[in-house]
Residue, then its C-alpha position, 0 to 999 in steps of 0.5 A: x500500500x502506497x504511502x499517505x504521509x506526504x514528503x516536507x523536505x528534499x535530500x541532496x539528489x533531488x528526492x522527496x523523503x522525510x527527515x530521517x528521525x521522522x522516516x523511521x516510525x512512518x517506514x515501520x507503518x507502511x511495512x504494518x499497512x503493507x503486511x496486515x492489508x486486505x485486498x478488496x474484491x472487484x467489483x464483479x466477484x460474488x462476495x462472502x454473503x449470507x446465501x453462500x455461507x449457508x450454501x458452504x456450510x451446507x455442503x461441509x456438513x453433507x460431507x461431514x454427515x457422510x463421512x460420520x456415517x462411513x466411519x458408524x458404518x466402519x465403527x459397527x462392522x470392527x465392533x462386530x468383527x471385535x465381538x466375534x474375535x472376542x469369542x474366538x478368543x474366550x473359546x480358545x482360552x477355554x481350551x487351552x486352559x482344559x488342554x492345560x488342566x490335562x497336561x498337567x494331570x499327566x505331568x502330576x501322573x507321570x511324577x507319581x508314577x515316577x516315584x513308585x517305579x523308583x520305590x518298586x525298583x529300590x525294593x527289586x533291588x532290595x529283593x535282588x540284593x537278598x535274594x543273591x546272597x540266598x543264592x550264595x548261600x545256597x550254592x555253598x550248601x549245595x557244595x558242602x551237600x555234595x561234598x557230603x553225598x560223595x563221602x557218604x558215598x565212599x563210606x557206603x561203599x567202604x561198608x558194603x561188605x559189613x552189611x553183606x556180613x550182616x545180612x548172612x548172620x541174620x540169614x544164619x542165625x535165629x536169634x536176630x530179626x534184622x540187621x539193626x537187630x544185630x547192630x543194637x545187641x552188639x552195641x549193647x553188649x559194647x557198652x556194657x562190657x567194660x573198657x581195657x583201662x577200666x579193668x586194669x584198674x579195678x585189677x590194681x585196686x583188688x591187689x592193694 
């Protein structure tokens, strides 16, 4: 915007300006004028009246009228997508938490019957452990047995003759029924005669 203060004195070239201590609050508001101006319409361009205010308000809340009813539209349908998402969501917490339930019923299974296959399997032990030296023991038996039979064996053997004896005594003679008959009247007899030693002495004590 042009200046409207008018020029009082002239500077050495011939220009018309103000006095410098005067140009400076008149150059600030021309810079003002210039910078905060509003520039009138022409004369044929519809103004900002009345009817086209209502008519661009009108059209902005068509649009926005619109817009609010997509964006319900949009609203409702992730609200329903958001519900049927929920309930798959409740649906497979359920069944992860029986899946849950189930696993750890066998974890549970498992521990206990952990425990009891180390118990059954510390008793087995036991068990073998007792059982190894029975084993043992009866091995030794079973060699002291044999060591037995085969000496018993050769003494049955070493006696065969005697007991042939026998049998013809018994066979010969009347006065005894059997064998053990024989055996027990000969021991007898064995245990009431008195020993070598015994009759010396009582032959020393006749002479005294």
């Amino acid at each position: 915007m042009p200046r409207t203060k008018p020029t009082r004195k002239t500077d050495v070239i011939g220009n018309l300006d103000l006095n410098p201590e005067d140009a400076v609050p008149y150059f600030r508001e021309s810079l003002q004028q210039e910078k905060f101006f509003v520039k009138p319409p022409n004369w044929d361009s519809p103004g900002d009246s009345i009817e086209m205010l209502f008519l661009s308000n009108q059209r902005e809340y068509e649009q926005m009228t619109i817009l609010k009813k997509e964006l319900f539209e949009t609203a409702k349908n992730q609200a329903e997508i958001n519900c049927t998402r929920i309930q798959k969501m409740y649906k497979t917490q359920d069944r992860l938490r029986k899946r849950f339930i189930e696993v750890n019923s066998f974890i549970k299974d498992c521990a206990d019957k952990r425990r009891s296959a180390e118990k059954a399997i510390q008793h087995e032990s036991e068990l073998h452990e007792e059982l190894t030296g029975g084993i043992d023991e009866c091995n030794s038996s079973i060699k002291e047995l044999d060591a037995f039979r085969n000496d018993l064996k050769r003494t049955v053997k070493e006696f065969e003759p005697y007991e042939r004896v026998l049998d013809d005594v018994v066979k010969v003679s009347d006065i005894f029924e059997s064998p053990k008959d024989c055996m027990d009247r000969c021991d007898a007899l064995s245990n009431a005669r008195p020993s070598g030693n015994q009759q010396t002495g009582n032959a020393e004590d006749t002479r005294n």
